[in-house]
C-alpha positions in Angstrom: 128.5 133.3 167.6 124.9 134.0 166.1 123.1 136.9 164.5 123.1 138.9 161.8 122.4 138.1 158.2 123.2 137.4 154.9 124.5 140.9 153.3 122.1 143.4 151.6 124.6 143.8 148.7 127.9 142.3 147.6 131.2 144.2 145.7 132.4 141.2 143.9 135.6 142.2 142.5 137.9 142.6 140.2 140.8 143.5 142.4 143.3 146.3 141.7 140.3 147.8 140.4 138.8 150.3 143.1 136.8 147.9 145.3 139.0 148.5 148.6 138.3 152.2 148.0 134.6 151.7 147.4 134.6 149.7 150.5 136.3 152.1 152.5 134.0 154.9 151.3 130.8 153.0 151.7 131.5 152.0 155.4 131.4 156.0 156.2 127.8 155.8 155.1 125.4 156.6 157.9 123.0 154.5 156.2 125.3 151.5 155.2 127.3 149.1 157.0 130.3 147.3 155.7 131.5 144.2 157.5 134.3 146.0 159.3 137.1 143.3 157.2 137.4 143.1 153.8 137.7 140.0 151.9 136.0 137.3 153.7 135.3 135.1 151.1 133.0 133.1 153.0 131.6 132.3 148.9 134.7 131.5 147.1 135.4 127.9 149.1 138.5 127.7 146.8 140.1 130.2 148.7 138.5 130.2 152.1 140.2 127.3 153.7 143.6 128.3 152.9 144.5 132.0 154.0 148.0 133.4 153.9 149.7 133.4 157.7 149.3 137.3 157.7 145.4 137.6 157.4 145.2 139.6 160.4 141.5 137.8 161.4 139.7 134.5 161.1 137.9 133.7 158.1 134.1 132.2 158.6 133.9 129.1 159.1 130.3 129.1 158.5 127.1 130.6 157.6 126.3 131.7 161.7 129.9 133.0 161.8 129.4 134.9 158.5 125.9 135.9 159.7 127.8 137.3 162.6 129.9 139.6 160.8 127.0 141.9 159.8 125.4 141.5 163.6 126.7 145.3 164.4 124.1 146.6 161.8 121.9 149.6 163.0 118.1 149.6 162.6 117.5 150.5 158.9 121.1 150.5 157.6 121.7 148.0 154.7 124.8 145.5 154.7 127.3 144.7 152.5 130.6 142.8 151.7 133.4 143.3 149.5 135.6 139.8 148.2 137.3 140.3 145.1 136.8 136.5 144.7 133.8 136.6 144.2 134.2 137.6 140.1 137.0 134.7 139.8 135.5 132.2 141.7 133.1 129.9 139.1 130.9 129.4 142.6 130.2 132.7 143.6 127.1 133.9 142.2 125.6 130.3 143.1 126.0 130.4 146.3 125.4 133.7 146.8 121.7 133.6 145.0 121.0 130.3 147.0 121.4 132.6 150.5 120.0 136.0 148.7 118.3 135.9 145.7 117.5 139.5 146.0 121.1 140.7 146.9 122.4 143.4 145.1 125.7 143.2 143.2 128.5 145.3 142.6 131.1 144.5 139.9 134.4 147.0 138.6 136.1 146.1 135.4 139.9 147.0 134.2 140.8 147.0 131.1 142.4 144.0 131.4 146.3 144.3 130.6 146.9 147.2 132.8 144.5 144.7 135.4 146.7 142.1 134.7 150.2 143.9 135.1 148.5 145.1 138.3 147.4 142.1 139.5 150.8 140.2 139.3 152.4 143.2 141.4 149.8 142.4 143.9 150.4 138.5 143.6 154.3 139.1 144.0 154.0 141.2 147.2 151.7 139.3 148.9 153.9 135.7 147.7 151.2 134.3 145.5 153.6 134.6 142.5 157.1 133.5 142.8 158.1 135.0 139.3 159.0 138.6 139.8 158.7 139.6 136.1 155.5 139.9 134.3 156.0 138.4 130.8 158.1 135.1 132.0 154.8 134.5 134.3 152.4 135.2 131.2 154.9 132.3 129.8 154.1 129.6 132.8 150.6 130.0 132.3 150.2 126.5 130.2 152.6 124.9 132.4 150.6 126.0 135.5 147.4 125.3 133.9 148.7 121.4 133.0 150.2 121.2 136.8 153.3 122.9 137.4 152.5 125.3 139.8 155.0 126.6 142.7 154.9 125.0 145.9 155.7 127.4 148.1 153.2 129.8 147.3 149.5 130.7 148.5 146.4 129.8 146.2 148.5 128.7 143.0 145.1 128.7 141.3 145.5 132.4 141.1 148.7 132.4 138.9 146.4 131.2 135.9 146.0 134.9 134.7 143.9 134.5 131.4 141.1 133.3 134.1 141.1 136.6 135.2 140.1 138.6 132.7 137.0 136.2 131.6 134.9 138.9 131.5 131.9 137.7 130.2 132.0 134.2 131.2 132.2 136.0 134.8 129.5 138.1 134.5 127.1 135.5 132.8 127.8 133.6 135.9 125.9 136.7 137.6 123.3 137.3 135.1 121.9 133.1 135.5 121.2 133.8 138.7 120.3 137.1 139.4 117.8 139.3 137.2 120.5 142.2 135.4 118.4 145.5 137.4 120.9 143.3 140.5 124.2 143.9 139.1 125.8 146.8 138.4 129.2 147.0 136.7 131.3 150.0 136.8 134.2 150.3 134.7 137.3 151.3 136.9 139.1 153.7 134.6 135.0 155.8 134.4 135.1 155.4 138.0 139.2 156.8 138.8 138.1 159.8 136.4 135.1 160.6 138.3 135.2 158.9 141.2 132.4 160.8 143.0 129.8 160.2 139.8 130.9 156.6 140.5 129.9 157.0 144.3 126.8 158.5 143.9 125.7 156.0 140.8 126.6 153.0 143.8 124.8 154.7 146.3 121.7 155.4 143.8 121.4 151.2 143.0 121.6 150.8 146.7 118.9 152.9 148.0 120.4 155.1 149.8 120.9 159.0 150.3 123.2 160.2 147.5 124.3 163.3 149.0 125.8 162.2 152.7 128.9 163.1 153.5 131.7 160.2 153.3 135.7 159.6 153.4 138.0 159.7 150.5 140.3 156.7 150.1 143.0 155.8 147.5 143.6 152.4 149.1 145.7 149.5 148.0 147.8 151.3 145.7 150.3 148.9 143.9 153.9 149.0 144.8 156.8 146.5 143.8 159.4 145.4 146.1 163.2 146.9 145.9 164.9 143.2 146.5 163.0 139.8 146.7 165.0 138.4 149.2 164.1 141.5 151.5 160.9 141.4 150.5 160.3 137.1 151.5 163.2 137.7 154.5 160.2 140.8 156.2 157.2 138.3 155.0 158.9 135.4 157.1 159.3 137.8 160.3 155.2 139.0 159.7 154.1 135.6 159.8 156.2 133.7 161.4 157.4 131.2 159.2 160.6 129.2 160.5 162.4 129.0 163.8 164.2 131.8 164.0 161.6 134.2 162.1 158.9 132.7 164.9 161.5 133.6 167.8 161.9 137.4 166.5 158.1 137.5 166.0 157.2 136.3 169.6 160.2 138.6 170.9 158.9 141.5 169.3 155.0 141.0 170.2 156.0 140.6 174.2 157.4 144.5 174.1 155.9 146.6 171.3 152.1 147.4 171.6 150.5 145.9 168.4 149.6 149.8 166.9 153.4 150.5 166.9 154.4 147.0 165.4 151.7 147.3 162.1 153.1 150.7 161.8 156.6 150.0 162.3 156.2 147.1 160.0 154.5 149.6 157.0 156.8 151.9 157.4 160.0 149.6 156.7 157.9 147.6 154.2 156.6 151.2 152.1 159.6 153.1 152.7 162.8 151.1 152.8 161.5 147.6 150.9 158.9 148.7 148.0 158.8 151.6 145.6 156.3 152.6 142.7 156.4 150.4 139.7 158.2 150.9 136.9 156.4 152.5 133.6 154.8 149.6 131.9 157.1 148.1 128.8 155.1 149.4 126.1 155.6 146.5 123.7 154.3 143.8 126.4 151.4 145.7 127.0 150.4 146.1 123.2 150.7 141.9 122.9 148.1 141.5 126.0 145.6 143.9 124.6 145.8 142.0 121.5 145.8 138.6 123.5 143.2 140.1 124.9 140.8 141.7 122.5 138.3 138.9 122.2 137.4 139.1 125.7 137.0 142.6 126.2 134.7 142.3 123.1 133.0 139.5 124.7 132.1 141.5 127.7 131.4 144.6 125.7 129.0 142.6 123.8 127.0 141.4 127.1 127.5 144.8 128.3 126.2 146.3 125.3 128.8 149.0 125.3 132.1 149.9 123.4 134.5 148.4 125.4 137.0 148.1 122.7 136.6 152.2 122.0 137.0 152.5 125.3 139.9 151.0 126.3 141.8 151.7 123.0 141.7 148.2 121.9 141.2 149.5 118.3 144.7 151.0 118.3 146.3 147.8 119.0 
């Protein structure tokens, strides 16, 4: 499969920080089009060659394939991507510049406890992290980062959460290989207060019409699961894992359509096996924002902007 190119722009990341909404509301732009999946980190090799058993299409396997993703692109509309990997991965911004040195990017920052307790939701839903509670898998972090990371689970690199909220080290990354008028970083908790100023700012650095008329999306909104067991016993029947969870699965997909399986599937995993998360222990979230504090005044410093104001970092 041939054609296309490499995308006009790129939404880098973080995750749990807007980008699946921004995605979802650029690809409703006449004058934009968005590789119809999200997350294709065709530039984050660390990831690439190992996708969990429910990514519900086939990842690139090479530049023509990637190329091929944007091949539905109408005469004059840009392209872009959206791989929240692309932030984390330290070969990102390389390989990016080495295919598009003019590509614009698109970063969203979180301040980063409230990223970080979001994040590890995420990570224990989707069976990256096999330790359900937040500050016991803060505590694994130097084992994990000297070798002791679970077996079982997807991309253990992921678990090292301190990585995450690099900041500046992330964005220097950016800034050696692209001139700064390329990147644009938005600041989630700016962009969930005002989320159409936000649009429109996106839509100005691209170069396109402000004032079209697009979708509203609240996507990927973070949940936490009701009983692990449940949780791992509904992720084995999704992807098939083990002889009898790969028996039900093929059972299943020879006599329900695939539209009424997803939907049966969300509506036992939102309603019966995940609720909203608890409010966040007040006391864990101080000690991150004070774990924290050089980095946010790292990136506040590159950014030349009051990050520590900003995100209350001067209370803790």
């Amino acid at each position: 499969m041939s054609g296309g190119r490499v995308p006009d722009f790129f939404i880098v990341g973080q995750p749990k920080s807007g980008t699946t909404a921004l995605w979802e509301i650029l690809s409703s732009h006449p004058q934009i089009f968005m590789s119809e999946e999200k997350e294709l980190w065709f530039f984050s090799p660390e990831l690439a060659s190992n996708a969990p058993p429910r990514k519900p299409f086939a990842l690139p396997r090479d530049l023509d394939h990637y190329r091929s993703q944007f091949a539905g692109a109408g005469t004059g509309q840009i392209t872009g991507e959206a791989s929240t990997t692309y932030l984390w991965s330290p070969s990102s911004a390389r390989l990016i510049a080495a295919e598009r040195p003019d590509a614009k990017i698109v970063a969203v920052l979180r301040e980063p406890a409230s990223f970080i307790r979001s994040l590890h939701l995420q990570y224990v839903e989707s069976n990256i992290e096999t330790e359900p509670d937040l500050a016991r898998a803060l505590a694994l972090e130097d084992e994990r980062r000297a070798g002791a990371l679970p077996s079982g689970t997807y991309w253990p690199q992921l678990l090292l959460y301190s990585d995450h909220v690099r900041y500046a080290e992330q964005l220097r990354r950016y800034f050696e290989v692209f001139p700064r008028e390329q990147v644009l970083v938005l600041i989630y908790e700016e962009l969930r207060a005002d989320n159409a100023a936000g649009v429109r700012e996106v839509l100005g650095f691209l170069g396109v019409e402000q004032d079209a008329e697009l979708v509203d999306s609240k996507a990927n909104q973070s949940v936490v699961p009701r009983s692990m067991r449940a949780h791992r016993a509904l992720e084995a029947l999704t992807t098939g894992r083990g002889p009898a969870a790969a028996s039900a699965k093929r059972a299943i997909t020879a006599i329900v359509p695939r539209g009424a399986r997803a939907r049966a599937l969300e509506t036992v995993r939102s309603r019966a096996l995940y609720r909203a998360p608890q409010d966040a222990d007040a006391e864990l979230m101080a000690s991150l924002r004070r774990r924290w504090r050089g980095e946010v005044q790292a990136a506040g410093d590159l950014l030349e902007r009051d990050l520590i104001k900003l995100w209350g970092y001067d209370e803790s």
